[in-house]
C-alpha positions as CSV (number, residue, x, y, z in Angstrom):
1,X,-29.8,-5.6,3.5
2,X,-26.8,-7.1,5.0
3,X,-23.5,-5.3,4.1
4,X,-20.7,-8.1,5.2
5,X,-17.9,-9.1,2.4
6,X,-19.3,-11.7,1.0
7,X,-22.4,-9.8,-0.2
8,X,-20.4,-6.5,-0.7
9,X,-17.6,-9.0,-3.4
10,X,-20.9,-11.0,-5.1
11,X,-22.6,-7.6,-5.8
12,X,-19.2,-5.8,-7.2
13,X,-18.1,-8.6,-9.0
14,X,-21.4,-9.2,-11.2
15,X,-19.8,-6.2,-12.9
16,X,-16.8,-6.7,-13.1
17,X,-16.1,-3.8,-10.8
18,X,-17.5,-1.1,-13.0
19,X,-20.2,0.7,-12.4
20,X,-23.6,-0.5,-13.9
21,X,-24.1,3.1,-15.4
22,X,-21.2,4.6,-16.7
23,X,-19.2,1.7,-16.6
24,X,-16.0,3.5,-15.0
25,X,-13.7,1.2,-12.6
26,X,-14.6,1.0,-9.4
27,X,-12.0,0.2,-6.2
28,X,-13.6,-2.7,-4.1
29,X,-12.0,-1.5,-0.5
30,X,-13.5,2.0,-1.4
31,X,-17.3,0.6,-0.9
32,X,-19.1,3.9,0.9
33,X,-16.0,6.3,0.5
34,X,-17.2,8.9,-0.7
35,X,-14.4,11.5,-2.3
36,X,-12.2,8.1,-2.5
37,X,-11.3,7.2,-6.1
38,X,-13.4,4.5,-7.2
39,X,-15.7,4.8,-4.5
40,X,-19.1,3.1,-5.0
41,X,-22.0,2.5,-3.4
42,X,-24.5,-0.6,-3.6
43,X,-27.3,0.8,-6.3
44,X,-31.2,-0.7,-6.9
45,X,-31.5,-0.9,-10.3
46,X,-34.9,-0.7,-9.8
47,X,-35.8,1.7,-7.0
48,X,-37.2,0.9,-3.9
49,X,-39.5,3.9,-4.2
50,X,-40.6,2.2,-7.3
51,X,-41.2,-1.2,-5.7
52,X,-37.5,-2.6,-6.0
53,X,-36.3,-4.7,-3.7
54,X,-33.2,-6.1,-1.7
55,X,-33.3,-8.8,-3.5
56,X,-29.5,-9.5,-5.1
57,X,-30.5,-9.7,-9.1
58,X,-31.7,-6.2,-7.8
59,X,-28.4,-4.4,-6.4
60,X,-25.4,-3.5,-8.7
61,X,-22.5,-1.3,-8.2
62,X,-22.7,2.1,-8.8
63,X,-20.4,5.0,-8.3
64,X,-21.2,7.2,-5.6
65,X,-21.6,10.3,-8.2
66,X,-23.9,8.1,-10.4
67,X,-25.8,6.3,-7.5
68,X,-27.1,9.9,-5.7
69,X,-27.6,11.5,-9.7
70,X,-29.8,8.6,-10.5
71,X,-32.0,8.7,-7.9
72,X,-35.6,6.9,-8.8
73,X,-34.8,7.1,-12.6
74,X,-34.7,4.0,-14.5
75,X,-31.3,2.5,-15.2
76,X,-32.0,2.5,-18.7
77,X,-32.8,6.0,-18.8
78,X,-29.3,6.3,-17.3
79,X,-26.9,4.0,-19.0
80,X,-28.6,6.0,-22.4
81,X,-27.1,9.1,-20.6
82,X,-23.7,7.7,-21.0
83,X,-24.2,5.6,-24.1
84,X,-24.7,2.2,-23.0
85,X,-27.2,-0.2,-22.7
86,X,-26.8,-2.4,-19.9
87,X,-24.6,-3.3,-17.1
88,X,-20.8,-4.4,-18.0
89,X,-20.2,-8.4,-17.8
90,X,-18.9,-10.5,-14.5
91,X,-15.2,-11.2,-14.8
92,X,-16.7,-15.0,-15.9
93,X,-18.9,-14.3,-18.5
94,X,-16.6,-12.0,-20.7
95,X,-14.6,-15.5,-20.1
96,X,-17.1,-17.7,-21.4
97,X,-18.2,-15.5,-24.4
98,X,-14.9,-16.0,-25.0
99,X,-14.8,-19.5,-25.2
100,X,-17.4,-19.1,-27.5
101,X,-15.6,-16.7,-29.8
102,X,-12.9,-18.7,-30.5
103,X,-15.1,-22.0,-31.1
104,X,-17.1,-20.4,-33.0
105,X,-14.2,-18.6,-34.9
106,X,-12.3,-22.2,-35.7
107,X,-15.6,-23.5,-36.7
108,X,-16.1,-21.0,-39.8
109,X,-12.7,-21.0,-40.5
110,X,-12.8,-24.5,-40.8
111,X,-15.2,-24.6,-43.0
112,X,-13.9,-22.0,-45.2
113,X,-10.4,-23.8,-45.1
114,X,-12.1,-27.2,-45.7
115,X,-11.9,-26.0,-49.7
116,X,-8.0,-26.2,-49.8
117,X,-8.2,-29.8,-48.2
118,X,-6.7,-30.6,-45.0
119,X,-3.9,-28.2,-44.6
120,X,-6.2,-25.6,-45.7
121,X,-8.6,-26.7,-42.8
122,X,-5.7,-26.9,-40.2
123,X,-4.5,-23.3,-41.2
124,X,-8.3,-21.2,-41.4
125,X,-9.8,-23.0,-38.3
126,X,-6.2,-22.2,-36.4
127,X,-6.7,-18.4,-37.6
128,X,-10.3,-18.4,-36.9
129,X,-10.3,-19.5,-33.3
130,X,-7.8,-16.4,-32.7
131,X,-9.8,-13.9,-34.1
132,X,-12.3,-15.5,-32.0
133,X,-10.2,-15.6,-28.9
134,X,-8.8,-11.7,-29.6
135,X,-12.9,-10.9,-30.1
136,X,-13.4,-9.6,-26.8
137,X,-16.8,-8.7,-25.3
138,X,-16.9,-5.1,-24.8
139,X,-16.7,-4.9,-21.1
C-alpha cells in the first residue's frame, strides 16, 4: 500500500479528519505518531485477515488507540461501541447535504407561504432555506 501524501490526504479527508470509529479529530501531520495528539493510523474497515483489501473504499482513518483495539472486529461492531453507525462525512458531502437542506427547506416553506399570496411565499421559503442551511449533517 503506498503511503506518499496524496494517498495519506485522500484517505484522511474521506472523513473529514475524524476517525471512522469514534469520530474524534484527528491531526493530518500526526499520521503514525503514536502518543501525538490526533495521531492516526490508516485502518481496513474490513480486515485483511478477513479478506479486506488495499483497495481505497477499504482504508479509513483511525486513531491509533482505536485502530490496534479494533483489531479483526467488524467496524460495525465498533462504531456501536461508541454510539455511531458509520463513518463521519468528507468535508464535501456535509457541503452538499447542505445544499440540499436549504433547497429543500425554501421549497416547503414555499409552499406553506404560498397561502398568504406572494409575500407570504417570499417570507416562509426565505425562512425555510435557513433552517435548511443551519440543518447541519451530524458530522
Amino acid at each position: 500500500m503506498a503511503k506518499d501524501l496524496h494517498n495519506l490526504r485522500r484517505i484522511y479527508d474521506r472523513t473529514d479528519g475524524r476517525c471512522h470509529l469514534c469520530h474524534c479529530k484527528l491531526s493530518f501531520k500526526n499520521h503514525g505518531m503514536r502518543g501525538m495528539r490526533g495521531a492516526w493510523h490508516i485502518e481496513h474497515s474490513k480486515a485483511r485477515a478477513n479478506g479486506g483489501t488495499d483497495h481505497g473504499n477499504n482504508l479509513l482513518p483511525a486513531c491509533i488507540d482505536c485502530n490496534l483495539n479494533k483489531g479483526v472486529l467488524k467496524s460495525r461492531a465498533v462504531r456501536k461501541q461508541y454510539g455511531t453507525t458509520r463513518a463521519p462525512y468528507s468535508k464535501s458531502r456535509k457541503e452538499k447535504i447542505r445544499e440540499n437542506n436549504t433547497t429543500a427547506g425554501a421549497v416547503i416553506g414555499g409552499i406553506i407561504g404560498a397561502v398568504g399570496g406572494p409575500v407570504g411565499f417570499f417570507v416562509c421559503a426565505t425562512i425555510g432555506a435557513i433552517i435548511g442551511n443551519e440543518t447541519s449533517p451530524r458530522v
